[in-house]
PDB file of N, CA, C and O in Angstrom:
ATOM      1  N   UNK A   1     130.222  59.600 106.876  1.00  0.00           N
ATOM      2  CA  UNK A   1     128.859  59.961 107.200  1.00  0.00           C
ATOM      3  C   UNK A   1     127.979  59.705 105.970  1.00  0.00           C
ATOM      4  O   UNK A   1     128.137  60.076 104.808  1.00  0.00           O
ATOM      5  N   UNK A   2     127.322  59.208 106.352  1.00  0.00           N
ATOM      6  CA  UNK A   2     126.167  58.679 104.912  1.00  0.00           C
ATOM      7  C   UNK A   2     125.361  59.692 104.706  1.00  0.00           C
ATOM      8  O   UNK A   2     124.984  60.143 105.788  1.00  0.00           O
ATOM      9  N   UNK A   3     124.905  60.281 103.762  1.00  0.00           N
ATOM     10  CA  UNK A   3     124.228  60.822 102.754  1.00  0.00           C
ATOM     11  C   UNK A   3     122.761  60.701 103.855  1.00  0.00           C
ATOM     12  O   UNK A   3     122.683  59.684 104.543  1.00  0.00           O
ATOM     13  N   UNK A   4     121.540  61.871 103.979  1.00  0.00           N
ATOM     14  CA  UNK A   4     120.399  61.921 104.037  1.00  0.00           C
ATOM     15  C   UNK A   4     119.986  61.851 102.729  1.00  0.00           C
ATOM     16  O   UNK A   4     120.763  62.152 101.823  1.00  0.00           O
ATOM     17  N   UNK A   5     118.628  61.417 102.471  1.00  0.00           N
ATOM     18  CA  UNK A   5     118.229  60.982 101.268  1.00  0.00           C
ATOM     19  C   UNK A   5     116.533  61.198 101.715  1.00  0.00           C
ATOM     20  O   UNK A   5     115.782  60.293 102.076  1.00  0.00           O
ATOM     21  N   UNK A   6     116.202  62.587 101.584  1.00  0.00           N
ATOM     22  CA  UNK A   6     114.842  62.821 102.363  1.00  0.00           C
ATOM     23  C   UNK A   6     114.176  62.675 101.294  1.00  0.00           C
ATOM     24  O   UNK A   6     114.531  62.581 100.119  1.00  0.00           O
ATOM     25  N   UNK A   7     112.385  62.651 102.185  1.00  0.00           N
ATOM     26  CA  UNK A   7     111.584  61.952 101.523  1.00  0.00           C
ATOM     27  C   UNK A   7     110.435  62.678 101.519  1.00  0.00           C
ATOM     28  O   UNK A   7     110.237  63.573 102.340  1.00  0.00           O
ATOM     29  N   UNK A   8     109.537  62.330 100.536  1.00  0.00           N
ATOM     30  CA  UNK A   8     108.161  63.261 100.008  1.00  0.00           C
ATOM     31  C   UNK A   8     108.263  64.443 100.785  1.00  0.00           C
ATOM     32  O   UNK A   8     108.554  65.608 100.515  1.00  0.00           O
ATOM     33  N   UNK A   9     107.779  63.518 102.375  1.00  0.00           N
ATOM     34  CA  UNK A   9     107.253  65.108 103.338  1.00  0.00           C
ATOM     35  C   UNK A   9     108.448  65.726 103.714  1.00  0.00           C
ATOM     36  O   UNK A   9     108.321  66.465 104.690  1.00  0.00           O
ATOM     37  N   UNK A  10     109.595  65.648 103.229  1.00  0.00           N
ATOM     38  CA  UNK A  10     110.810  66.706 103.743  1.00  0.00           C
ATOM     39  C   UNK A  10     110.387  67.401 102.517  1.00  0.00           C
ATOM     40  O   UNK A  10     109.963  68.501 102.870  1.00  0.00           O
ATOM     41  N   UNK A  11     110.293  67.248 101.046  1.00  0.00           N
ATOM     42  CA  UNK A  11     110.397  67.787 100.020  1.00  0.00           C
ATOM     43  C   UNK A  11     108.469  68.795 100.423  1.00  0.00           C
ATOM     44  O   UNK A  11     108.326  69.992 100.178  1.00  0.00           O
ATOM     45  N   UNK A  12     107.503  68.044 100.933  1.00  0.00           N
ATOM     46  CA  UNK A  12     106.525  69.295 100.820  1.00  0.00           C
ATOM     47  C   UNK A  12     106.546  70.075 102.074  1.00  0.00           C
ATOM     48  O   UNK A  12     105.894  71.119 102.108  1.00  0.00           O
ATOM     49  N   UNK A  13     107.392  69.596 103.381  1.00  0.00           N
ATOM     50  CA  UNK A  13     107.657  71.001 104.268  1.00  0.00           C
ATOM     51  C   UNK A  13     108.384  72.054 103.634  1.00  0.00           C
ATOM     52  O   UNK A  13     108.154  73.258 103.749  1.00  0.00           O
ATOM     53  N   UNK A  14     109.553  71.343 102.752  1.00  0.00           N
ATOM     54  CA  UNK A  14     110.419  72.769 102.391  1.00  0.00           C
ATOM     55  C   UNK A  14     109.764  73.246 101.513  1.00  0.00           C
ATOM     56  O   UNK A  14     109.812  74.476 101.544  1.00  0.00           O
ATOM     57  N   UNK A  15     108.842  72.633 100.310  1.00  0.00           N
ATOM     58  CA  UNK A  15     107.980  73.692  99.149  1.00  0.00           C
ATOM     59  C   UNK A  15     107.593  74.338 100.251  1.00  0.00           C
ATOM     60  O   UNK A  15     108.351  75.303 100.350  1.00  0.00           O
ATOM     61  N   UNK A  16     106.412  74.337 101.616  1.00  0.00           N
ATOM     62  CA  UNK A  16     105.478  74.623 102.035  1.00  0.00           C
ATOM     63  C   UNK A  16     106.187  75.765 102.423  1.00  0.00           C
ATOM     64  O   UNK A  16     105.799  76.814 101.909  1.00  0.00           O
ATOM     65  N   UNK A  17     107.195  75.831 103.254  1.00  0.00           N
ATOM     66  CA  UNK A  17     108.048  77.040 104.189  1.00  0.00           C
ATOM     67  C   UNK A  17     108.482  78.009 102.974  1.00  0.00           C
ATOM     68  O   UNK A  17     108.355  79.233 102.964  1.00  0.00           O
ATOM     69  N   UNK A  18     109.013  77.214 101.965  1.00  0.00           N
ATOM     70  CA  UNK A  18     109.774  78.155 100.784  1.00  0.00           C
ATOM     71  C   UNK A  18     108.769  79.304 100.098  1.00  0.00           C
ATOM     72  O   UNK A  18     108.977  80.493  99.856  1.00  0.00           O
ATOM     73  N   UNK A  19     107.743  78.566  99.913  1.00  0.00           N
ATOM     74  CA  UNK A  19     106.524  79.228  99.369  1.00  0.00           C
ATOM     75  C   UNK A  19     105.997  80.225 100.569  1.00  0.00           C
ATOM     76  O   UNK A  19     105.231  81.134 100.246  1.00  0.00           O
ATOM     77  N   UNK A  20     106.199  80.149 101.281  1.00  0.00           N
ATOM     78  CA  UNK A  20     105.411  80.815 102.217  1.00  0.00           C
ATOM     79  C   UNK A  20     106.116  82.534 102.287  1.00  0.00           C
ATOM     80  O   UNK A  20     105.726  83.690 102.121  1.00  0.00           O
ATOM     81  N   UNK A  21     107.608  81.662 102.708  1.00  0.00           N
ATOM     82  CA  UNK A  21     108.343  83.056 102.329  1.00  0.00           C
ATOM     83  C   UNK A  21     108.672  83.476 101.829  1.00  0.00           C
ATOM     84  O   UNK A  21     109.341  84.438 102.208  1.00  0.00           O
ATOM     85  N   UNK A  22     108.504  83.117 100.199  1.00  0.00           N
ATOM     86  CA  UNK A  22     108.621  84.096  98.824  1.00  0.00           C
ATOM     87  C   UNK A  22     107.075  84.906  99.162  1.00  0.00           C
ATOM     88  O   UNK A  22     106.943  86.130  99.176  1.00  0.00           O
ATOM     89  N   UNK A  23     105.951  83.881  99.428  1.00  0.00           N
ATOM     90  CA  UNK A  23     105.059  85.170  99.348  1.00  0.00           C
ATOM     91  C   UNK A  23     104.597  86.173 100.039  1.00  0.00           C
ATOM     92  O   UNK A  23     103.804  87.069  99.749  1.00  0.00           O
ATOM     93  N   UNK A  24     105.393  85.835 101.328  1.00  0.00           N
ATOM     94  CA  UNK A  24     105.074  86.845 102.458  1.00  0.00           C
ATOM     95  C   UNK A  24     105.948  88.097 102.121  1.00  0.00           C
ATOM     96  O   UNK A  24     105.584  89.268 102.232  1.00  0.00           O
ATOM     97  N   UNK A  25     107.470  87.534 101.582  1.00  0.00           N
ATOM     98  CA  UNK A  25     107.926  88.536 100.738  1.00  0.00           C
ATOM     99  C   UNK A  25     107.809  89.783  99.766  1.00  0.00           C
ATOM    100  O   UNK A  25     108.226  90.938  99.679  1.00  0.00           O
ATOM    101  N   UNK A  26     106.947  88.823  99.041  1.00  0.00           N
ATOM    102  CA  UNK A  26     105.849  89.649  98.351  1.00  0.00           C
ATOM    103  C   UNK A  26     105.263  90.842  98.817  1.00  0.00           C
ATOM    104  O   UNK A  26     105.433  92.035  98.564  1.00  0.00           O
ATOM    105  N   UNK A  27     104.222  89.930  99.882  1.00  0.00           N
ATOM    106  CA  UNK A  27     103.528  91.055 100.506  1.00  0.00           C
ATOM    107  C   UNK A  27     104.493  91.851 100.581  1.00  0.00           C
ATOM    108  O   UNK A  27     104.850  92.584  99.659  1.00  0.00           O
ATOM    109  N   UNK A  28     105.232  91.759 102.161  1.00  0.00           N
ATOM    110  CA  UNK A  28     105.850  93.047 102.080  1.00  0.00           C
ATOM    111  C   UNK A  28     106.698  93.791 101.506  1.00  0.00           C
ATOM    112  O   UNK A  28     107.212  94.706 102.150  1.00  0.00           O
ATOM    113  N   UNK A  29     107.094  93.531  99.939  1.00  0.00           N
ATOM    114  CA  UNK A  29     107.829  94.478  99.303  1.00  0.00           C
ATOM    115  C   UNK A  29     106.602  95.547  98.861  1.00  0.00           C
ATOM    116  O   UNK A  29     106.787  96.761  98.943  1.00  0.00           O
ATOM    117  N   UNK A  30     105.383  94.997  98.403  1.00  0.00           N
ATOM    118  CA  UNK A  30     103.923  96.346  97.568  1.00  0.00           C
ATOM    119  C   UNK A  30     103.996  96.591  98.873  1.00  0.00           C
ATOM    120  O   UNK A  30     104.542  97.691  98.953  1.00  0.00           O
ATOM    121  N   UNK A  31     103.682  96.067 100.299  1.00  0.00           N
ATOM    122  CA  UNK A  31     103.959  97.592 101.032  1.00  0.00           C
ATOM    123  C   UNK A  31     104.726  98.431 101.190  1.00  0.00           C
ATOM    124  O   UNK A  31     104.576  99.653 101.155  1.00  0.00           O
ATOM    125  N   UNK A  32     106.055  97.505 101.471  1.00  0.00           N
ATOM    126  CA  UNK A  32     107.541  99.314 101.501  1.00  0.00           C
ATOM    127  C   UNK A  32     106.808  99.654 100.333  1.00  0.00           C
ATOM    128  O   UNK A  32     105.824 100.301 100.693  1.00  0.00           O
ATOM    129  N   UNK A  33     106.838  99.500  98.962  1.00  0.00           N
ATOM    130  CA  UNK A  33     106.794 100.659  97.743  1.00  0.00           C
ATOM    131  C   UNK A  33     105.550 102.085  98.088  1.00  0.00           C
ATOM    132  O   UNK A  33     105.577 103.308  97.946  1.00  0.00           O
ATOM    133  N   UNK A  34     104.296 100.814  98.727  1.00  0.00           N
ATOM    134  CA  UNK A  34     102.883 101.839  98.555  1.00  0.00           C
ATOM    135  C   UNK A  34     103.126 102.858  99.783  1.00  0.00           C
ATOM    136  O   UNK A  34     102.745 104.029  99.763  1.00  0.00           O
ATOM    137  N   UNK A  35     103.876 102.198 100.952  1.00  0.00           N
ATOM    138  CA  UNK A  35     104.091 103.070 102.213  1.00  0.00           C
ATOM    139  C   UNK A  35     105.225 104.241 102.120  1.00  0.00           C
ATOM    140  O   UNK A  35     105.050 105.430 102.390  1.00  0.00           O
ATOM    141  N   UNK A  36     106.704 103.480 101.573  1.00  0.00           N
ATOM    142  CA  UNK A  36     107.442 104.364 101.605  1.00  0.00           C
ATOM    143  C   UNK A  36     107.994 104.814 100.421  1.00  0.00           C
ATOM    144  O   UNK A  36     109.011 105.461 100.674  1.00  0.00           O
ATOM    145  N   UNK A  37     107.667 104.726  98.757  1.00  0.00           N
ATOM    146  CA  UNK A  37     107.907 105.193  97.957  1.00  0.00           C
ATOM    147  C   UNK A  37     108.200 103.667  96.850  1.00  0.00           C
ATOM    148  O   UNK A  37     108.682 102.662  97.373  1.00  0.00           O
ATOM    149  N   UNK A  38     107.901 103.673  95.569  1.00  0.00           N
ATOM    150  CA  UNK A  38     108.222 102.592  94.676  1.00  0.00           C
ATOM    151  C   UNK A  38     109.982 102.697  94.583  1.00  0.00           C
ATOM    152  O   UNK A  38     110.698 101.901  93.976  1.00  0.00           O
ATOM    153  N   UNK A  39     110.371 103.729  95.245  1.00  0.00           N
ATOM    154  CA  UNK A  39     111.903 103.642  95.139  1.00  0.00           C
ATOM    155  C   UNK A  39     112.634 102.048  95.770  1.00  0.00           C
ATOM    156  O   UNK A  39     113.475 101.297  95.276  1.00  0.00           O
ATOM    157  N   UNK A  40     111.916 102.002  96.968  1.00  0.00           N
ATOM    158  CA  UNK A  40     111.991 101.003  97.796  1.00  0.00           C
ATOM    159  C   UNK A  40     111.288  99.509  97.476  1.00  0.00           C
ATOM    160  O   UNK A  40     111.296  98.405  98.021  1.00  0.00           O
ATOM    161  N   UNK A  41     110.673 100.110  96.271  1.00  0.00           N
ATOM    162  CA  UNK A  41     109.626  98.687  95.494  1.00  0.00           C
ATOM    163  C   UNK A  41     110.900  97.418  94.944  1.00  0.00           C
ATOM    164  O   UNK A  41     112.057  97.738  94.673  1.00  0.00           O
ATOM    165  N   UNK A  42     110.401  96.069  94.871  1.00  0.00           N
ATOM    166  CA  UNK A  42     111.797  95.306  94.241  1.00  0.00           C
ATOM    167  C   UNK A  42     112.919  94.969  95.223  1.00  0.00           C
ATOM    168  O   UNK A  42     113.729  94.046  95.136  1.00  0.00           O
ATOM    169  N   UNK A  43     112.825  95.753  96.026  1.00  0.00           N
ATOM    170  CA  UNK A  43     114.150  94.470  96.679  1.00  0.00           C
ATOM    171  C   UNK A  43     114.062  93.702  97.815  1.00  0.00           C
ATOM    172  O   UNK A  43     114.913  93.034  98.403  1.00  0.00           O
ATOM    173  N   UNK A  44     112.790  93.922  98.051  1.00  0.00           N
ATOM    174  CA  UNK A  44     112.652  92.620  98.971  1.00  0.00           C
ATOM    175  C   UNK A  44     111.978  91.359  97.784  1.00  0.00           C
ATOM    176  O   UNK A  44     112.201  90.228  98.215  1.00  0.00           O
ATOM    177  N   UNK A  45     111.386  91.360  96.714  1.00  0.00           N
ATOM    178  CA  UNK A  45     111.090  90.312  95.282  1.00  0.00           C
ATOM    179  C   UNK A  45     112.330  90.072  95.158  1.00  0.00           C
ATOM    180  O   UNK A  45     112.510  88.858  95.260  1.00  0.00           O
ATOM    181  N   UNK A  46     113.490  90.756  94.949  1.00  0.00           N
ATOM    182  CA  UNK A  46     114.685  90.234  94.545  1.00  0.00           C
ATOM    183  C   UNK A  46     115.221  89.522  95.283  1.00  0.00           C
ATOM    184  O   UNK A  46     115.924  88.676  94.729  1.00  0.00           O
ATOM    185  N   UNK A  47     115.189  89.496  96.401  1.00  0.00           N
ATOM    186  CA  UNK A  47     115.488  88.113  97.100  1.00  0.00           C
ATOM    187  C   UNK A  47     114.948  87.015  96.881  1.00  0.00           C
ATOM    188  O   UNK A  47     115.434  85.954  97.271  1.00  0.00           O
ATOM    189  N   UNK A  48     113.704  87.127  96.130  1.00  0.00           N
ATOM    190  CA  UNK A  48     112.939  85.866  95.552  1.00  0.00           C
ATOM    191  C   UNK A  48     113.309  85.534  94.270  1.00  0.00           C
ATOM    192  O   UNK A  48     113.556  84.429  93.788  1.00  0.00           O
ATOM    193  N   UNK A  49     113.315  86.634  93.778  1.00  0.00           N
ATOM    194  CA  UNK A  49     113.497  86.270  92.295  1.00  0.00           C
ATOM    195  C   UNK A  49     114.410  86.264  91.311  1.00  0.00           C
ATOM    196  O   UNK A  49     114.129  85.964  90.151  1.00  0.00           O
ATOM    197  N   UNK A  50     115.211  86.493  91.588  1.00  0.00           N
ATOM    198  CA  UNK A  50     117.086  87.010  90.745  1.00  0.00           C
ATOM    199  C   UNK A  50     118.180  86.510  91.744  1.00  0.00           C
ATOM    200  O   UNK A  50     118.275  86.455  92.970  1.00  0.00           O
ATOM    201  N   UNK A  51     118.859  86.213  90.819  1.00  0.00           N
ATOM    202  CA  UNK A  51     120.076  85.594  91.418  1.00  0.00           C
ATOM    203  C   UNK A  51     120.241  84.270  91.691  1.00  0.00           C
ATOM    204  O   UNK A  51     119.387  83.714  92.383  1.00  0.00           O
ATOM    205  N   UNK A  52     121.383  83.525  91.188  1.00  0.00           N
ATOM    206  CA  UNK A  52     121.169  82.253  91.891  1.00  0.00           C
ATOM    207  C   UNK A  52     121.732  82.124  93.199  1.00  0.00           C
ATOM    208  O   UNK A  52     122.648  82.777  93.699  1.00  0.00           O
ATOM    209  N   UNK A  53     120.832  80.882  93.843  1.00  0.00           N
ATOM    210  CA  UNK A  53     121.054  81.127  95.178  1.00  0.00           C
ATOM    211  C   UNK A  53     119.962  81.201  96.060  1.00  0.00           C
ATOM    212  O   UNK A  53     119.616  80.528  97.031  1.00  0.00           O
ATOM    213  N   UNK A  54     119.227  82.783  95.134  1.00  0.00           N
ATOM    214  CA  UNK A  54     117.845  83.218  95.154  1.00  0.00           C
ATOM    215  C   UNK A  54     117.174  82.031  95.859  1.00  0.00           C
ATOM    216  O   UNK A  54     117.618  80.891  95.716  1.00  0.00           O
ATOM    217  N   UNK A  55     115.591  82.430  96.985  1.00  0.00           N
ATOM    218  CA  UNK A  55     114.607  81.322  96.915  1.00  0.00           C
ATOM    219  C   UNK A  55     114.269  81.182  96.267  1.00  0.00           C
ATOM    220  O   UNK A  55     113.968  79.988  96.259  1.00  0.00           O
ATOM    221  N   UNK A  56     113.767  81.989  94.769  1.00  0.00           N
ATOM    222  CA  UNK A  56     113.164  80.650  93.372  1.00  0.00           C
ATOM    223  C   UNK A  56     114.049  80.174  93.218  1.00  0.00           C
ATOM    224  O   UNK A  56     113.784  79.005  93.498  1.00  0.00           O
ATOM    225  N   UNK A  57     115.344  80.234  92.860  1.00  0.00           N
ATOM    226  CA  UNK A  57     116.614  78.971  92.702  1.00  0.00           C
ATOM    227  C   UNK A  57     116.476  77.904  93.109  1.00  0.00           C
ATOM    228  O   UNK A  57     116.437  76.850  92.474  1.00  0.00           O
ATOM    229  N   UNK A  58     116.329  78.202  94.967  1.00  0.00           N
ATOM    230  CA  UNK A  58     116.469  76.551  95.660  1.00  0.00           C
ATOM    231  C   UNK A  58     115.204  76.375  95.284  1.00  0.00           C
ATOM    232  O   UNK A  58     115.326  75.255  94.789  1.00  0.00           O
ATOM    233  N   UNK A  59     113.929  76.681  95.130  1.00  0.00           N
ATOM    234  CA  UNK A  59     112.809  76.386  95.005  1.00  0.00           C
ATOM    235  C   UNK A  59     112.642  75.522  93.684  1.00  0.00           C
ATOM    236  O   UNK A  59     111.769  74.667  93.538  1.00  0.00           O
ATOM    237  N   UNK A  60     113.484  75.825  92.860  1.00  0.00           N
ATOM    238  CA  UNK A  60     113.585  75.334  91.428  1.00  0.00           C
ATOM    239  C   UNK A  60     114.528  73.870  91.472  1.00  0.00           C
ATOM    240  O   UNK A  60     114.347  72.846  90.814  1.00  0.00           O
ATOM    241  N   UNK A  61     115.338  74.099  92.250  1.00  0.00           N
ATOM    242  CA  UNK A  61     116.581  72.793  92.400  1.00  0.00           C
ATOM    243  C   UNK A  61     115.939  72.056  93.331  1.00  0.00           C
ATOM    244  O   UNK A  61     116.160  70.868  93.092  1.00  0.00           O
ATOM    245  N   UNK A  62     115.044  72.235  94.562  1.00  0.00           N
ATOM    246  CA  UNK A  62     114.456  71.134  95.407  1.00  0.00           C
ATOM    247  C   UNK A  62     113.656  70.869  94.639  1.00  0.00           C
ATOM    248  O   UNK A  62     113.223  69.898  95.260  1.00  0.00           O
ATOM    249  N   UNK A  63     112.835  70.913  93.453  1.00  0.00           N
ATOM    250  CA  UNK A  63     111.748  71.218  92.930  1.00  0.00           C
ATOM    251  C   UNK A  63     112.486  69.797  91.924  1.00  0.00           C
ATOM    252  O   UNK A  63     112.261  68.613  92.175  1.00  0.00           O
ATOM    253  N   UNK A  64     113.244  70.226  90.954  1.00  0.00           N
ATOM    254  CA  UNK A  64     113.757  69.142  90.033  1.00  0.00           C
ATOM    255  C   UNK A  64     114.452  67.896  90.664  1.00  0.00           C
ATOM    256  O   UNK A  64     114.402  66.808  90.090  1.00  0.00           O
ATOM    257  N   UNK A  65     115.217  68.097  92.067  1.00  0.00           N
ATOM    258  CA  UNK A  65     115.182  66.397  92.644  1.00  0.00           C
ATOM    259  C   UNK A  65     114.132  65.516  93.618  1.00  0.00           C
ATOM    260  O   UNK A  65     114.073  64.439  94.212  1.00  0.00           O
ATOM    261  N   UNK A  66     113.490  66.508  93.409  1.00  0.00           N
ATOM    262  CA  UNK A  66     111.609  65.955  94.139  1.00  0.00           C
ATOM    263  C   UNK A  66     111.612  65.124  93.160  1.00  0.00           C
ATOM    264  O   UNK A  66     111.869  63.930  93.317  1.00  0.00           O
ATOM    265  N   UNK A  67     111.308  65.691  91.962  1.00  0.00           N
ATOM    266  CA  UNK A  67     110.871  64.914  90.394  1.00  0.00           C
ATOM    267  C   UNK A  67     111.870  63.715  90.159  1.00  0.00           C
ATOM    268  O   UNK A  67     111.541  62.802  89.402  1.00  0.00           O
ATOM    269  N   UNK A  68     112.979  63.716  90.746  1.00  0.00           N
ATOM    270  CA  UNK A  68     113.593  62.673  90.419  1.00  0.00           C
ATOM    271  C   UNK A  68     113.525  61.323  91.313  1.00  0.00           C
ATOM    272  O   UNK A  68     113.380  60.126  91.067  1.00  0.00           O
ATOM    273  N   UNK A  69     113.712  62.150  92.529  1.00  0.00           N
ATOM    274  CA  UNK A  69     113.631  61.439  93.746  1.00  0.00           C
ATOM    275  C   UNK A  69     112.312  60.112  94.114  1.00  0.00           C
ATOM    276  O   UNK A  69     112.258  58.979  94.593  1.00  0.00           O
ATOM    277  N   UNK A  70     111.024  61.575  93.287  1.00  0.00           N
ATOM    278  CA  UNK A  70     109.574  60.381  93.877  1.00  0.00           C
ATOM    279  C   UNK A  70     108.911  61.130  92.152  1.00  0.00           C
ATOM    280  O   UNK A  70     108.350  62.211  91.975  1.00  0.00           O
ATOM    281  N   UNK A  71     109.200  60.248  91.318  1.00  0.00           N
ATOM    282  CA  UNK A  71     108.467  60.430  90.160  1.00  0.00           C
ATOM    283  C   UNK A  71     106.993  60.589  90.144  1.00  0.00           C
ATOM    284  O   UNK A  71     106.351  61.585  89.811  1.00  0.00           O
ATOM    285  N   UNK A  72     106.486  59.226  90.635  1.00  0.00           N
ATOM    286  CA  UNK A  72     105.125  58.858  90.963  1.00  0.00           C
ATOM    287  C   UNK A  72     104.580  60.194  92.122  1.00  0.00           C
ATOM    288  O   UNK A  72     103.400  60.542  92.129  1.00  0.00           O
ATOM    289  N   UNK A  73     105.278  60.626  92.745  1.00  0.00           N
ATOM    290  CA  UNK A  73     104.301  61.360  93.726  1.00  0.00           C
ATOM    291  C   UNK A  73     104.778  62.565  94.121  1.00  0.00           C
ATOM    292  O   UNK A  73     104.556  63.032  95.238  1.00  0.00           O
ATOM    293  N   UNK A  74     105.543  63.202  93.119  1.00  0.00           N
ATOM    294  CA  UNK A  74     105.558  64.642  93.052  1.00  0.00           C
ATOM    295  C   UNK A  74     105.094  65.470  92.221  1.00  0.00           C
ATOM    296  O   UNK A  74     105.136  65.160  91.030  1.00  0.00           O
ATOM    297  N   UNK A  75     104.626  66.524  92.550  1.00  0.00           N
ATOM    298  CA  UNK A  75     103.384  67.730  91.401  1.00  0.00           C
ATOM    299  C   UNK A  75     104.190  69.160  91.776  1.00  0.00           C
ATOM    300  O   UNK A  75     105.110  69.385  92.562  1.00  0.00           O
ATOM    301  N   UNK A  76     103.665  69.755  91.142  1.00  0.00           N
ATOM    302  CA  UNK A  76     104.085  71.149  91.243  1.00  0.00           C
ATOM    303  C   UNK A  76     103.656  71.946  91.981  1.00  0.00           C
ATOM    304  O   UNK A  76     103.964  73.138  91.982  1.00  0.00           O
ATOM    305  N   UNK A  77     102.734  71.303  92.857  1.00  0.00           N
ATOM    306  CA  UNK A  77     102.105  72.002  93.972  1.00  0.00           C
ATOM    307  C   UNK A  77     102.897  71.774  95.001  1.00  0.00           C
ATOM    308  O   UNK A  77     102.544  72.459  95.960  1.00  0.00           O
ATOM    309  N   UNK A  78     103.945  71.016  95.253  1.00  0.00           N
ATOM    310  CA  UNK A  78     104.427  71.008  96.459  1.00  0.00           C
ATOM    311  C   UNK A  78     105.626  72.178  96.559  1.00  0.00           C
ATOM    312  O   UNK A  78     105.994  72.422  97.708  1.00  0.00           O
ATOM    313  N   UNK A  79     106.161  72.797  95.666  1.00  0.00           N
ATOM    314  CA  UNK A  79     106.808  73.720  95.656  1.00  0.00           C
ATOM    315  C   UNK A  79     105.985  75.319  94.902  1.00  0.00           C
ATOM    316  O   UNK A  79     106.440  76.462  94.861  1.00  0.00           O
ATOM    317  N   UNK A  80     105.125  74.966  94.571  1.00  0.00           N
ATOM    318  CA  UNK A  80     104.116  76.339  93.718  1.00  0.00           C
ATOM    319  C   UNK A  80     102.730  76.450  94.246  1.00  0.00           C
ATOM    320  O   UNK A  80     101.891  77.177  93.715  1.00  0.00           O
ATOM    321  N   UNK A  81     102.412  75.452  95.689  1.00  0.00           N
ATOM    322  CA  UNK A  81     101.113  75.250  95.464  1.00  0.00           C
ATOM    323  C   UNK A  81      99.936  76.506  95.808  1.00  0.00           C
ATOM    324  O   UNK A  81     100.049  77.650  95.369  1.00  0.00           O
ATOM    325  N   UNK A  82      99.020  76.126  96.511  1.00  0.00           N
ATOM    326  CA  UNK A  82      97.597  77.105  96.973  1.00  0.00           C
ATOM    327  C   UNK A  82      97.967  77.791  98.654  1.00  0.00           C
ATOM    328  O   UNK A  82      97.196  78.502  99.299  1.00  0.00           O
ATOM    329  N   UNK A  83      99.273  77.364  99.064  1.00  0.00           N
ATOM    330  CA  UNK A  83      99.300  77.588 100.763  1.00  0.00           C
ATOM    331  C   UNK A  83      99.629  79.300 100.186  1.00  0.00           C
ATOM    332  O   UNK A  83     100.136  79.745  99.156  1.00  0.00           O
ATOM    333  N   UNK A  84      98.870  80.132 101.821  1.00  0.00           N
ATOM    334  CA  UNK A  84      99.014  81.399 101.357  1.00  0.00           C
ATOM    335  C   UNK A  84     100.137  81.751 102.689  1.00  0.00           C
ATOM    336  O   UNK A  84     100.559  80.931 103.505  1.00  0.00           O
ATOM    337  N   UNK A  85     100.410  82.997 102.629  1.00  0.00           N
ATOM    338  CA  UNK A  85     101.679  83.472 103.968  1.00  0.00           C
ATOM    339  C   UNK A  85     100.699  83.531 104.735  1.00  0.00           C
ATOM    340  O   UNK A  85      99.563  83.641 104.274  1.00  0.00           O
ATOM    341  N   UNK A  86     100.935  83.470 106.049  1.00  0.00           N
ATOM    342  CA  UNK A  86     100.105  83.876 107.158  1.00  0.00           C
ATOM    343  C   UNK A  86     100.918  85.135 107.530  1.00  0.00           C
ATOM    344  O   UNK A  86     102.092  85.111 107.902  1.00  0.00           O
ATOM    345  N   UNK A  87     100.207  86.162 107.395  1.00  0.00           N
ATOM    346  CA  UNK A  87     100.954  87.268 107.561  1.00  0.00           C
ATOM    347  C   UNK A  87     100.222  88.418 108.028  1.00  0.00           C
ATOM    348  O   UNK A  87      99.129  88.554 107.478  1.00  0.00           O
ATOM    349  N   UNK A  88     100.565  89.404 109.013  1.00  0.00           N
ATOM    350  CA  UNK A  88      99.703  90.529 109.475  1.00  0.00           C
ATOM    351  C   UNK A  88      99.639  91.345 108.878  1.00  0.00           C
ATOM    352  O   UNK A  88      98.923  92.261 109.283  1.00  0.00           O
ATOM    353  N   UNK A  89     100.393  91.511 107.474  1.00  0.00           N
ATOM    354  CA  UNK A  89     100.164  92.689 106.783  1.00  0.00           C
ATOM    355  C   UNK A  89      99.209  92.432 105.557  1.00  0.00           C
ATOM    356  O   UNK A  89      99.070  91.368 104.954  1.00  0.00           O
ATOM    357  N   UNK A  90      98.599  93.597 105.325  1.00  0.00           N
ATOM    358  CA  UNK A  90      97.674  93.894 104.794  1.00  0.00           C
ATOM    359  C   UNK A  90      97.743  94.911 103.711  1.00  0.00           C
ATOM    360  O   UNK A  90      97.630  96.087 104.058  1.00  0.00           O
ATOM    361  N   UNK A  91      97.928  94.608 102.326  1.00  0.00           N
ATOM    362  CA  UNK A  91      98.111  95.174 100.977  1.00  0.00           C
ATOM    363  C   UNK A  91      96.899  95.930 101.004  1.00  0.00           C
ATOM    364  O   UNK A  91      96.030  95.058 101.047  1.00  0.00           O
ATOM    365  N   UNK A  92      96.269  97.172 101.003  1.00  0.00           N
ATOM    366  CA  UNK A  92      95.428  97.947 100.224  1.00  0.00           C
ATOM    367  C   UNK A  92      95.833  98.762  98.846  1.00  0.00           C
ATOM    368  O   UNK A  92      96.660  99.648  98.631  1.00  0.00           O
ATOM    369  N   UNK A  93      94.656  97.901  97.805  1.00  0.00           N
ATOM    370  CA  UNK A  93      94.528  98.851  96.698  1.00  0.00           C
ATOM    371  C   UNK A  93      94.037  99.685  96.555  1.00  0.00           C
ATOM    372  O   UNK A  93      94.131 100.280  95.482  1.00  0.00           O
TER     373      UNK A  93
END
């Protein structure tokens, strides 16, 4: 079976999805903390952020064979960029 060998727009759907759900993540970890106690703060981020494996991991490893893959036409926006979560929850400070 031969090797897939995907290209730009496979590399900015998966930034786009990856990003989306580290930050929807986000969101809802400051809510468990603000709703149900900072005890509960951190472990839904830690699925983003610690560990390898972690989504910043793959986010970091699709991220460095983008760069290899399409020199000329990969940025750091396709895995870090401006897309926000579409998400129903709502952080109040």
């Amino acid at each position: 079976m031969a090797k897939y060998n995907p290209t730009i727009d496979d590399y900015r759907k998966a930034g786009k999805e990856l990003k989306e759900i580290s930050d929807a993540l986000v969101v809802l970890d400051v809510w468990i903390a603000n709703t149900f106690g900072k005890k509960y703060g951190l472990k839904a981020v830690g699925l983003t952020h610690s560990k390898k494996g972690s989504i910043a991991q793959v986010r970091s490893d699709l991220e460095d064979e983008m760069f290899k893959d399409f020199p000329d036409d990969a940025n750091f926006d396709v895995f870090y960029g401006e897309t926000s979560p579409e998400s129903d929850l709502k952080v109040e400070v």
